[in-house]
C-alpha positions in Angstrom: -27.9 58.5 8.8 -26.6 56.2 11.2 -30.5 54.7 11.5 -30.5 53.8 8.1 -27.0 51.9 7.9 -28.0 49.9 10.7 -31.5 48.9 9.1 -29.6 48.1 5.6 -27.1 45.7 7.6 -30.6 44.2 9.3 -32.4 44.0 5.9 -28.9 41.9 4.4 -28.5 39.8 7.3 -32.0 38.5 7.0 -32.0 37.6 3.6 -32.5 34.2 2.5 -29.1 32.5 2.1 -28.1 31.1 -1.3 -28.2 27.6 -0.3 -27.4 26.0 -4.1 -24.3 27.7 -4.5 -23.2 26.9 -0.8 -23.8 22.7 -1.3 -22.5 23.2 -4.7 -19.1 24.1 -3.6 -19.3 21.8 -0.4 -20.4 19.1 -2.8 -17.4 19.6 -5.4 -15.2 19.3 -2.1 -16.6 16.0 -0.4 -16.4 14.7 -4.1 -12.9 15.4 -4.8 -11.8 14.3 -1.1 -13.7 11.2 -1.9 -12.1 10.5 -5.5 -8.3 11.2 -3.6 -9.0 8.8 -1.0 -10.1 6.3 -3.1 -7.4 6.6 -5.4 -4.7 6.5 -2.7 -6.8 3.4 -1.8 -6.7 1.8 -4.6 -3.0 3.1 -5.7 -1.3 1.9 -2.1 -2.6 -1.6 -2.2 -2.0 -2.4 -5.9 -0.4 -5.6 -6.8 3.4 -5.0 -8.1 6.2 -7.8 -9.1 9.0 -8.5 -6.4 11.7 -10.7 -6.5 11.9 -13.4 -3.8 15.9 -14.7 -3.9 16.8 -17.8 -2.3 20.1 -19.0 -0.7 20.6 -22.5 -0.8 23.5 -23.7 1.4 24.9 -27.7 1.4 26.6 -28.3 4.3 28.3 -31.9 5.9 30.2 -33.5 3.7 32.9 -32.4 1.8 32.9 -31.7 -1.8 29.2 -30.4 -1.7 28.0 -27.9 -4.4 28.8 -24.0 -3.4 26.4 -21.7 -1.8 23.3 -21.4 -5.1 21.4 -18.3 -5.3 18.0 -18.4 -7.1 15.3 -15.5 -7.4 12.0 -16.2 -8.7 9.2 -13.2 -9.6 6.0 -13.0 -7.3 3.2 -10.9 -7.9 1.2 -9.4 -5.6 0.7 -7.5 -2.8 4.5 -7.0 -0.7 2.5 -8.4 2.5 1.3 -11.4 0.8 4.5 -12.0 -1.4 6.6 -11.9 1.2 4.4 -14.4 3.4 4.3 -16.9 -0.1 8.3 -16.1 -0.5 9.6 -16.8 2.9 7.6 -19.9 3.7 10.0 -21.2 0.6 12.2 -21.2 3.3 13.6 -24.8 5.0 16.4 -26.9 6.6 16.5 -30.7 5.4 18.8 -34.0 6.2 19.5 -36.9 3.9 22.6 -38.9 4.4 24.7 -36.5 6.4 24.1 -33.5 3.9 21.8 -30.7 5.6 20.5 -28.2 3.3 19.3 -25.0 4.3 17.2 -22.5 2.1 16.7 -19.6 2.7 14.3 -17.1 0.8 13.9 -13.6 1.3 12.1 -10.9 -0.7 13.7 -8.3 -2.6 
């Protein structure tokens, strides 16, 4: 009895393996992985609007305009919006009035 188990387990383990059904569902995994990635990819780096909000300070002489505030919309990416809304930012003199601008994205 015990002679004809062990040849049965032989016989199975020496079968030909059903390859197509095996690369099938390995196939339908490295495809969905692939599709996930890219759409994280794609998703992550996407262009969105952002705010870039300037401060614009008078200072030297009396009677100068208050502190303005001014925000202007910048699409893109926040790497390269940020980049494009801070070198906005500057300090200038004319006639004893120094004004200073400062942008920063929101």
């Amino acid at each position: 009895m015990f002679r004809i188990v062990a040849d049965l387990k032989i016989i199975y383990y020496l079968q030909p393996l059903n390859f197509t059904k095996l690369m099938k569902f390995r196939f339908s995994k490295v495809w969905m992985l692939t599709v996930t990635v890219l759409m994280v990819t794609v998703f992550s780096s996407c262009t969105q609007e952002y705010v870039c909000k300037c401060t614009i300070v008078y200072t030297g002489l009396p009677g100068l305009p208050d502190t303005l505030v001014k925000e202007y919309p910048v699409r893109d990416t926040k790497k390269k919006a940020k980049a494009v809304c801070e070198e906005n930012s500057s300090t200038s003199t004319s006639d004893k009035v120094t004004t200073t601008e400062t942008c920063e994205l929101y």
